[in-house]
C-alpha positions, 0 to 999 in steps of 0.5 A: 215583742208586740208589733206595737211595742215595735211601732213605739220603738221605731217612732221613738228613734224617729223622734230622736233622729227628728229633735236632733237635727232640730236643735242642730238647725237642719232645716233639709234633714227635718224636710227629709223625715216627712213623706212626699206629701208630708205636712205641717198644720201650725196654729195661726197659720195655713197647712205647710206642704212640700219640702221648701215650704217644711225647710221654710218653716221651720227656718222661721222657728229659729228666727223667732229664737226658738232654737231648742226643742224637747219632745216627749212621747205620750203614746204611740200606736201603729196599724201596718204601715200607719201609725199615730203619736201623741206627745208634748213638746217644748220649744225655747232659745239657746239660753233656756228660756222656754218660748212655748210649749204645748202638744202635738199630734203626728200621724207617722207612714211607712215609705221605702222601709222608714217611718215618716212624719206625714201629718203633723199638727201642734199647738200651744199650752201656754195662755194667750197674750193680753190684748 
């Protein structure tokens, strides 16, 4: 096995372990798989820092009723303790109704042994409202 094949194997298990508490509403345990100084870069808004502000966010997707998200890895490829994924995403309600969807970007880092999301910036797909 490639040290790269490694990387996407281990980014691949992060992701999975990060949909799961997402679709479950853990807004703590998403918080817990970004570094200390991780943040969030979405569309329309300010950088996100800092573990109450991640929590908060994410708070706020399930509110606008983007309860249910789906990733889908593109690639990914790491260099020691760095690593990048690219990937798209799908958010929707409980009733499947697909709210957005889009692609993402994350740049991953090794802290204490595990890989964790320590930039993380998406945006849409989909077309931009009439005015």
């Amino acid at each position: 096995m490639t040290k790269s094949t490694e990387i996407y194997r281990a980014i691949l298990a992060a992701e999975q372990t990060f949909v799961a508490a997402y679709n479950r509403g853990d807004a703590p345990g998403l918080a817990a798989l970004y570094t200390g100084d991780g943040q969030i870069m979405p569309p329309n808004s300010d950088v996100v820092t800092g573990k109450r502000g991640l929590e908060a966010l994410f708070r706020s997707f399930w509110e606008e009723g983007d309860t249910v998200m789906k990733l889908e890895t593109v690639e990914a490829e790491g260099f020691g303790e760095t690593a990048f994924e690219v990937g798209r995403y799908t958010l929707s309600g409980k009733g499947g109704k697909v709210n957005d969807r889009g692609k993402y970007i994350v740049i991953w880092r090794k802290e204490d042994g595990q890989w964790k999301l320590y930039r993380d910036i998406f945006n849409t797909s989909m077309p931009a409202p009439k005015a």
